[in-house]
DRENTORKOL-3810 file (N, C-alpha, C; in nm, 4 decimals):
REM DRENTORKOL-3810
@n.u->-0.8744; n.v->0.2331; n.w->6.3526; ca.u->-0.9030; ca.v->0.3012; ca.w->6.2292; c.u->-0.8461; c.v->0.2182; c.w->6.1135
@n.u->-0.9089; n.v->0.2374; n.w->5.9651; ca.u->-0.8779; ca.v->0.1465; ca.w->5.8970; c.u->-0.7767; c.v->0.1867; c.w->5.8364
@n.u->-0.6787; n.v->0.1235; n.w->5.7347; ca.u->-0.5485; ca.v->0.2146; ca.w->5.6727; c.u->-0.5703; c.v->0.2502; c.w->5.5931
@n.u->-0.7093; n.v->0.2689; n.w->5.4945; ca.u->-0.7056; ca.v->0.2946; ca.w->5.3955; c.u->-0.7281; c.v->0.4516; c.w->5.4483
@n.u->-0.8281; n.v->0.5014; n.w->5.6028; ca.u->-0.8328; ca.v->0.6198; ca.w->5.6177; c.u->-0.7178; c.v->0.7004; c.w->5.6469
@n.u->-0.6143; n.v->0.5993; n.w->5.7242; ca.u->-0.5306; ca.v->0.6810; ca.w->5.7903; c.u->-0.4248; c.v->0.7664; c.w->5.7061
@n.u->-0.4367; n.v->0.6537; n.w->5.5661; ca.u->-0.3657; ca.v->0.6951; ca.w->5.4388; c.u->-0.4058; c.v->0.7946; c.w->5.4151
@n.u->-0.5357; n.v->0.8553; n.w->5.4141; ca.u->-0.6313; ca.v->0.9341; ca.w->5.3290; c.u->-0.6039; c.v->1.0413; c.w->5.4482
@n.u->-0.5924; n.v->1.0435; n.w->5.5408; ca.u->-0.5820; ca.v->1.1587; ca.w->5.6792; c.u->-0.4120; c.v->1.1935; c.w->5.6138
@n.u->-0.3390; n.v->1.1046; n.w->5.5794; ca.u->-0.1924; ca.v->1.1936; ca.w->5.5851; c.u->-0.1966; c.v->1.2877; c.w->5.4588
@n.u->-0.2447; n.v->1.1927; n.w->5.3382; ca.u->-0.2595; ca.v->1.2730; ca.w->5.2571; c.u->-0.3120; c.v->1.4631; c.w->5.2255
@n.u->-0.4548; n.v->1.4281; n.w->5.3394; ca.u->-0.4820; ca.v->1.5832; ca.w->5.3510; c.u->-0.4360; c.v->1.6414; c.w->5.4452
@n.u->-0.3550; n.v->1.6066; n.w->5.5246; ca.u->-0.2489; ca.v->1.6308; ca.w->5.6173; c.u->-0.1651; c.v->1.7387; c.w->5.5393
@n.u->-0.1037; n.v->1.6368; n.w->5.4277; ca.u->0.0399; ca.v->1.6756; ca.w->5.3695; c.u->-0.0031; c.v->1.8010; c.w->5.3011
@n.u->-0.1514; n.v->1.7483; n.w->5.2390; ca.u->-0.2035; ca.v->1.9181; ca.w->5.1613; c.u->-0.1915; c.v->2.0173; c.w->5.2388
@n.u->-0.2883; n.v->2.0056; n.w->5.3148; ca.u->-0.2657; ca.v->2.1180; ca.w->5.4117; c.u->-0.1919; c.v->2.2179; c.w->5.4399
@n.u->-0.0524; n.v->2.1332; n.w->5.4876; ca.u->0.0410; ca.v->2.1817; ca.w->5.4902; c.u->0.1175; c.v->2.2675; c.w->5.3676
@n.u->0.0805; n.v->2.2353; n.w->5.2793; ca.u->0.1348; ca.v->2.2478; ca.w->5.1697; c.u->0.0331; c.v->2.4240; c.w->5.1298
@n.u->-0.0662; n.v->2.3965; n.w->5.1235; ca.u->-0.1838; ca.v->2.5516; ca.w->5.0861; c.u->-0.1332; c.v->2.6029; c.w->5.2054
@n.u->-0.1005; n.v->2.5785; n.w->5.3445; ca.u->-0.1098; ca.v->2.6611; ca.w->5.4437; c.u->0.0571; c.v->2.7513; c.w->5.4529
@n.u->0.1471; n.v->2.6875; n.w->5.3972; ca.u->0.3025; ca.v->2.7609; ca.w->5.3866; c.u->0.3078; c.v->2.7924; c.w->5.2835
@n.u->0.2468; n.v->2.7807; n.w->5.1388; ca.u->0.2666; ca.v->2.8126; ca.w->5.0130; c.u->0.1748; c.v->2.8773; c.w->4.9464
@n.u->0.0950; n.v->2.9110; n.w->5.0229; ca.u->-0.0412; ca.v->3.0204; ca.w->4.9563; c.u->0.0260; c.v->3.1089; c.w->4.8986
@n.u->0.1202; n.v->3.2036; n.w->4.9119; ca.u->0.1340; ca.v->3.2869; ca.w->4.7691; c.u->0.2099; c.v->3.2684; c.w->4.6584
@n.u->0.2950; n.v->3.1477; n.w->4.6810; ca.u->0.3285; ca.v->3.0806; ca.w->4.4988; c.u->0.2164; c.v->3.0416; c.w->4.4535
@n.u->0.0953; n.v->2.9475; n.w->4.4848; ca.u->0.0247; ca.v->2.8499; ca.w->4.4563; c.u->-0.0894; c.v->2.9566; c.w->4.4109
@n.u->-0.1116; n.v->3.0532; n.w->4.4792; ca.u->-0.2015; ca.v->3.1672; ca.w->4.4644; c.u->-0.2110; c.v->3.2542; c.w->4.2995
@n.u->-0.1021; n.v->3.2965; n.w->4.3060; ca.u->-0.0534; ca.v->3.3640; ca.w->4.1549; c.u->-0.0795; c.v->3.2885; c.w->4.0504
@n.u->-0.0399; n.v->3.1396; n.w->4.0803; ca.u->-0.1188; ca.v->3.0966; ca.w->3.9271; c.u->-0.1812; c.v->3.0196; c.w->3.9508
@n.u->-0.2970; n.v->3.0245; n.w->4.0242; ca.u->-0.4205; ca.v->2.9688; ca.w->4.0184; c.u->-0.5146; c.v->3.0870; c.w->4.0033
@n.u->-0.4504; n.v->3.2203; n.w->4.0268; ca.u->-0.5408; ca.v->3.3568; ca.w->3.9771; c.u->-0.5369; c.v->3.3197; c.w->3.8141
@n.u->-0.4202; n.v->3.2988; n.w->3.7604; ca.u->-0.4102; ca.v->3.3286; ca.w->3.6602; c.u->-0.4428; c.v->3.1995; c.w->3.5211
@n.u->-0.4886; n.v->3.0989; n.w->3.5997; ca.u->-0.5667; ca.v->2.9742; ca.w->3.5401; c.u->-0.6901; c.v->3.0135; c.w->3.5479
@n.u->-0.7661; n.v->3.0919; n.w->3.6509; ca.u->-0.9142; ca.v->3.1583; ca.w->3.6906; c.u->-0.9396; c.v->3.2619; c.w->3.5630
@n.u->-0.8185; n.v->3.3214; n.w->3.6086; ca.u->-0.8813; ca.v->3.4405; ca.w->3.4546; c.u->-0.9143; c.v->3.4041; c.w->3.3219
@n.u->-0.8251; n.v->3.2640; n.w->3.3203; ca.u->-0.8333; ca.v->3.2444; ca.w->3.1534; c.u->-0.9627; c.v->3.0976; c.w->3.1385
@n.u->-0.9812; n.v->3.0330; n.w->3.2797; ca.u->-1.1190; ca.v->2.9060; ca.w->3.2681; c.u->-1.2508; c.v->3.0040; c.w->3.2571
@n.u->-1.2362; n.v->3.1208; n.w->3.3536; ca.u->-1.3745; ca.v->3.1159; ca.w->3.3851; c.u->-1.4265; c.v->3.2827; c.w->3.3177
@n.u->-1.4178; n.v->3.2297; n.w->3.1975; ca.u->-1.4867; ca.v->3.3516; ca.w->3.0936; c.u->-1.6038; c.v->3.3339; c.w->3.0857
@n.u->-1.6736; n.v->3.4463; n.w->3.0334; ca.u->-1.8262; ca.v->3.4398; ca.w->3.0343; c.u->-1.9159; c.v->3.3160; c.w->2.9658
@n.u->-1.8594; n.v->3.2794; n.w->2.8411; ca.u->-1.9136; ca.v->3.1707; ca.w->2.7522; c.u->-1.8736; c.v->3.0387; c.w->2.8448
@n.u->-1.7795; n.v->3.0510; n.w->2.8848; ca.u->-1.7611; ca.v->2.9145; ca.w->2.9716; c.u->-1.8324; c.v->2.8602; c.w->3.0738
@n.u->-1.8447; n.v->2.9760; n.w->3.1388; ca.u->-1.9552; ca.v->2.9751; ca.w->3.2692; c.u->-2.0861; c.v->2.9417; c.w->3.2183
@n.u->-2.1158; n.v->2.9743; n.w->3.1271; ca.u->-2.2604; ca.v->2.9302; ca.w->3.0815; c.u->-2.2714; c.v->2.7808; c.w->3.0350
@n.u->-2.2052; n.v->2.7334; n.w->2.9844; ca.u->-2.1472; ca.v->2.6385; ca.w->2.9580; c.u->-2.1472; c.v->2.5193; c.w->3.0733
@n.u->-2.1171; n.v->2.5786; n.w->3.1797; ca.u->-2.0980; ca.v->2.4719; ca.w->3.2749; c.u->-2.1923; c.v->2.4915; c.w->3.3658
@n.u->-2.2833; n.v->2.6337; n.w->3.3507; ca.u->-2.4311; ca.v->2.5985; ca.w->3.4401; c.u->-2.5426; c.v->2.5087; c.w->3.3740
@n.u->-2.5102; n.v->2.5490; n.w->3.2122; ca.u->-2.6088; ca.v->2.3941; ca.w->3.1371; c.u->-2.5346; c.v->2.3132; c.w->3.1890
@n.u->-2.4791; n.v->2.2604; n.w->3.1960; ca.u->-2.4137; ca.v->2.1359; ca.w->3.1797; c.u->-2.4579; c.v->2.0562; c.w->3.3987
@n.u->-2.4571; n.v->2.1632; n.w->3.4644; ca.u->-2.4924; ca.v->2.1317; ca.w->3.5534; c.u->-2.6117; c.v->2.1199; c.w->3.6010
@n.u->-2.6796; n.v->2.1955; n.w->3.5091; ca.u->-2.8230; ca.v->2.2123; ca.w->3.4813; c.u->-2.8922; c.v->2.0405; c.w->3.4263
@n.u->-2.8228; n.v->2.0384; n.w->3.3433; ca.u->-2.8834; ca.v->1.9245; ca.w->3.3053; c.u->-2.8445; c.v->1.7710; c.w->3.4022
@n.u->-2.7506; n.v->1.7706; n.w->3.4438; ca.u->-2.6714; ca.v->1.6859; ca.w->3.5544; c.u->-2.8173; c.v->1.7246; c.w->3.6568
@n.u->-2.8231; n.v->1.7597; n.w->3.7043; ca.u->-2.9288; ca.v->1.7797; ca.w->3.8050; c.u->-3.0633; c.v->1.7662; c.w->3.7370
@n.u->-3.1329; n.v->1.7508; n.w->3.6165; ca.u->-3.2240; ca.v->1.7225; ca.w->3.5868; c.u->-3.2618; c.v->1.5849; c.w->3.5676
@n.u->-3.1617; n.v->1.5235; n.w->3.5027; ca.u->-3.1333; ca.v->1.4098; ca.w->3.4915; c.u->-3.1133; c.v->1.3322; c.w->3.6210
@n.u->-3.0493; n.v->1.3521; n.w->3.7518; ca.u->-3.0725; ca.v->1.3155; ca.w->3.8465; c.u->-3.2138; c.v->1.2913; c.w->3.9201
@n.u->-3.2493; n.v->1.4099; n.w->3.9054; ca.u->-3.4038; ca.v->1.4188; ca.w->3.9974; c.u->-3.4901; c.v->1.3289; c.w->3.9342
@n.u->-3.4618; n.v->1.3580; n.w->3.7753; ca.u->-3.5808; ca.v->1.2513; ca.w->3.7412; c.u->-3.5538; c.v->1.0970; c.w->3.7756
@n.u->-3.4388; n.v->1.0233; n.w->3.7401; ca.u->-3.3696; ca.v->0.9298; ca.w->3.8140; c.u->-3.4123; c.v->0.8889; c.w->3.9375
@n.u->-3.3957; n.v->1.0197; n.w->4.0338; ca.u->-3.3889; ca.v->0.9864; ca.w->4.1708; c.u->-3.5889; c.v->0.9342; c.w->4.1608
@n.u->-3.6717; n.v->1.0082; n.w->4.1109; ca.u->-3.8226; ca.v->1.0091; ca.w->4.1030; c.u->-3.8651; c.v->0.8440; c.w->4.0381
@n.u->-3.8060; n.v->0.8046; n.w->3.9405; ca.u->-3.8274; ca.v->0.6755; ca.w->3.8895; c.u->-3.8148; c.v->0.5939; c.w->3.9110
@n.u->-3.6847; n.v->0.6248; n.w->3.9913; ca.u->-3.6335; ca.v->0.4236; ca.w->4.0420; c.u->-3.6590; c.v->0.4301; c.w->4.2057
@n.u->-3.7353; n.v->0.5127; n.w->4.2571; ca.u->-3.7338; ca.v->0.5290; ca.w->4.3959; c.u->-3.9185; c.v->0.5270; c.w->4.3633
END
């Protein structure tokens, strides 16, 4: 295996570990970053925005292919 993966395996290793013993510190304020990102105007916001990311792709993908 190469080291750049094995690096990349400890890393989500270490996460892991980390969401899997600390889910309810890590929990509480990531509720409370949720409540205040994902308001109504925002959300709309980021379905254009993904909206157009994907339009712009397809046509892309249609032109140069």
């Amino acid at each position: 295996m190469e080291q750049s993966k094995i690096i990349v395996s400890i890393i989500f290793f270490v996460l892991g570990l980390l969401f899997f013993f600390n889910n309810k510190n890590i929990g509480k304020g990531v509720a409370k970053f949720y409540q205040w990102f994902y308001t109504k105007e925002r959300v709309i916001i980021m379905f254009r925005a993904v909206g157009i990311i994907l339009i712009v792709g397809g046509v892309l993908m249609l032109v140069l292919k």
